[in-house]
C-alpha positions in Angstrom: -93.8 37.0 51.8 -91.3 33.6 51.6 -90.6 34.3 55.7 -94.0 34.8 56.3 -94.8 31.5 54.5 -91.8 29.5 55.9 -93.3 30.7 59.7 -96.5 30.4 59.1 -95.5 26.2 58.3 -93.4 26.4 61.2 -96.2 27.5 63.4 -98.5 24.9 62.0 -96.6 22.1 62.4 -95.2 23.1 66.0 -98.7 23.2 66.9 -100.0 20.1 65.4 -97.1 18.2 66.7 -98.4 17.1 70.4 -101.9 16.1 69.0 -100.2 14.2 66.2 -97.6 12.7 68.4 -100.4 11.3 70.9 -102.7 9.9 67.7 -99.7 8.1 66.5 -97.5 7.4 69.4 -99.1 7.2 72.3 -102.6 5.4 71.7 -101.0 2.6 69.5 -98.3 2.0 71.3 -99.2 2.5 75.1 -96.5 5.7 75.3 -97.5 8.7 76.8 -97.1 8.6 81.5 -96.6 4.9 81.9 -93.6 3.4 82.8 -90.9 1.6 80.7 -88.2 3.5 78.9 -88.7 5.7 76.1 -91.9 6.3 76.6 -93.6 2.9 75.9 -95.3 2.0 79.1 -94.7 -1.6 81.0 -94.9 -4.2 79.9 -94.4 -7.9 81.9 -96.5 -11.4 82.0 -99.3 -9.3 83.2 -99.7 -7.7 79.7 -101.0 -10.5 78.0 -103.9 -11.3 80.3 -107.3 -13.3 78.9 -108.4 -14.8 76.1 -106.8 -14.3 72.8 -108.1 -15.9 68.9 -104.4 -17.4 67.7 -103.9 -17.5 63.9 -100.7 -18.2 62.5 -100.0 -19.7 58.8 -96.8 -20.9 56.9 -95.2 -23.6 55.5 -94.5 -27.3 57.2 -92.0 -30.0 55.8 -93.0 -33.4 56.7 -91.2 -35.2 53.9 -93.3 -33.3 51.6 -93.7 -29.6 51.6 -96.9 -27.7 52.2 -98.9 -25.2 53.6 -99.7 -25.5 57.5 -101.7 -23.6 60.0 -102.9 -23.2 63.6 -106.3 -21.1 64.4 -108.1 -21.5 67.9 -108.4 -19.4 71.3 -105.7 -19.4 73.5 -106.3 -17.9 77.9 -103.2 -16.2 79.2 -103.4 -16.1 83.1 -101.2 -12.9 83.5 -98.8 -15.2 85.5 -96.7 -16.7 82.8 -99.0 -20.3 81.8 -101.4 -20.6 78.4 -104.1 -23.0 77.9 -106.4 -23.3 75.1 -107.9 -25.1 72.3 -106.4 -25.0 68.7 -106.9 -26.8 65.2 -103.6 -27.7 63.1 -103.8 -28.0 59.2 -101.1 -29.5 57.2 -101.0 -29.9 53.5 -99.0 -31.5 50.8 -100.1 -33.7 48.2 -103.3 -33.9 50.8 -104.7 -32.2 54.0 -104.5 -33.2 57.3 -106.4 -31.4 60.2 -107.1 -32.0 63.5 -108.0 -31.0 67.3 -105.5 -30.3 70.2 -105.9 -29.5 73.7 -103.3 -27.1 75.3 -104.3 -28.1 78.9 -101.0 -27.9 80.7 -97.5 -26.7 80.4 -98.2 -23.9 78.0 -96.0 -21.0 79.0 -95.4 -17.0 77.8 -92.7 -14.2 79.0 -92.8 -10.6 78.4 -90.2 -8.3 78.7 -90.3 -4.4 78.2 -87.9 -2.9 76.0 -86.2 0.4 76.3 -87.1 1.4 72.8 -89.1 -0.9 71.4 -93.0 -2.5 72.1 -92.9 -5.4 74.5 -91.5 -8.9 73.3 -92.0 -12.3 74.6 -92.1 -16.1 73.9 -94.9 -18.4 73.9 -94.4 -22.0 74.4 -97.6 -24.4 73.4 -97.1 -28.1 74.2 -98.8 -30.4 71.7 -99.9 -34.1 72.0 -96.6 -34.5 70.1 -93.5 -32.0 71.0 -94.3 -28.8 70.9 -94.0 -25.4 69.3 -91.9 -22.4 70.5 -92.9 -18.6 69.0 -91.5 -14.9 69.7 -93.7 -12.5 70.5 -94.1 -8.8 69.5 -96.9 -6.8 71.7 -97.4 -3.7 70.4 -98.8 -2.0 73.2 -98.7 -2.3 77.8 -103.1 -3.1 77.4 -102.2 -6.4 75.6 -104.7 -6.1 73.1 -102.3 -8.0 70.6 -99.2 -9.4 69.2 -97.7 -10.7 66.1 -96.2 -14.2 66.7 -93.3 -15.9 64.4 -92.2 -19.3 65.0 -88.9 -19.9 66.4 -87.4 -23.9 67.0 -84.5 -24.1 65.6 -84.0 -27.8 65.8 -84.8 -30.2 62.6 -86.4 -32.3 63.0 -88.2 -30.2 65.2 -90.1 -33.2 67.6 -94.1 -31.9 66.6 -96.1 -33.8 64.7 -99.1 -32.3 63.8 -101.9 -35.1 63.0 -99.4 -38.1 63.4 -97.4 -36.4 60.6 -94.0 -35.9 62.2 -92.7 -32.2 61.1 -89.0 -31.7 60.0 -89.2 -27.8 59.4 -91.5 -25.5 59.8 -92.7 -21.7 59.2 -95.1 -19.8 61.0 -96.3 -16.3 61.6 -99.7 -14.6 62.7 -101.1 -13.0 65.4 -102.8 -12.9 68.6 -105.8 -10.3 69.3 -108.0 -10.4 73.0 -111.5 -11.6 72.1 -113.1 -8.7 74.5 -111.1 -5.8 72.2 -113.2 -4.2 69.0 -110.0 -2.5 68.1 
């Protein structure tokens, strides 16, 4: 009876396997027949191709501490160059926001890894300095990525509404405006 059991389980899960594999493999990360090691697919500038709603969130330091943020659309031409619209928020003992144009000089990379989604960097130039992110896309169609930001420098040359930032923290995501999922 405990064999018959034990193979019975064995059976089940040998069978369910390829159908659970594709559900959480291959559909939400781009694996299955496409290219790149380890199954992943390819990924390359191409991958992020369109226009994307950006939202990222964190913290600023412009003498005084507080909350900041970036939300707007951002159109990736599958060559490598970004432009876009986007609205910074700042906030310490009060709030700051305002309106910049990314209308040149905005630039992305994405590389495949052999074991891992796609990363990448995105570079947006604002009226003041700029702001440098890494890039995680989880899957070759590009339907979205998770974005942390990454200067290193203090202070770090943006200002975001004539406030000049020292430090800053930021992560959020990207998602194409044409995908439901």
């Amino acid at each position: 009876m405990r064999k018959s059991l034990i193979a019975g389980l064995v059976l089940a899960l040998a069978t369910a396997s390829p159908a659970f594999a594709k559900e959480h493999h291959g559909d939400n990360w781009g694996g299955g027949g496409g290219g790149g090691g380890g199954g992943w697919g390819s990924f390359g500038t191409g991958t992020l191709q369109g226009t994307y709603i950006f939202e990222v969130s964190g913290f600023a330091d412009d003498g005084k501490p507080g909350g900041a943020g970036i939300l707007g659309t951002l159109t990736f031409d599958g060559a490598g160059g970004v432009t876009g619209d986007v609205t910074l928020t700042e906030a310490d003992s009060g709030q700051n926001s305002c309106d910049d144009k990314i209308s040149s000089g905005g630039k992305y990379t994405v590389t495949s890894g052999s074991i891992a989604p796609g990363t990448g960097t995105l570079v947006l130039p604002l009226t003041e300095g700029s702001i440098n992110f890494n890039l995680v896309i989880p899957s070759p169609s590009g339907k979205s990525a998770l974005a942390l930001e990454s200067d290193k420098t203090t202070p770090l040359g943006v200002e975001i509404c004539g406030q000049p930032i020292n430090t800053m923290v930021l992560k959020g995501h990207l998602k194409r405006v044409d995908c439901d999922n």
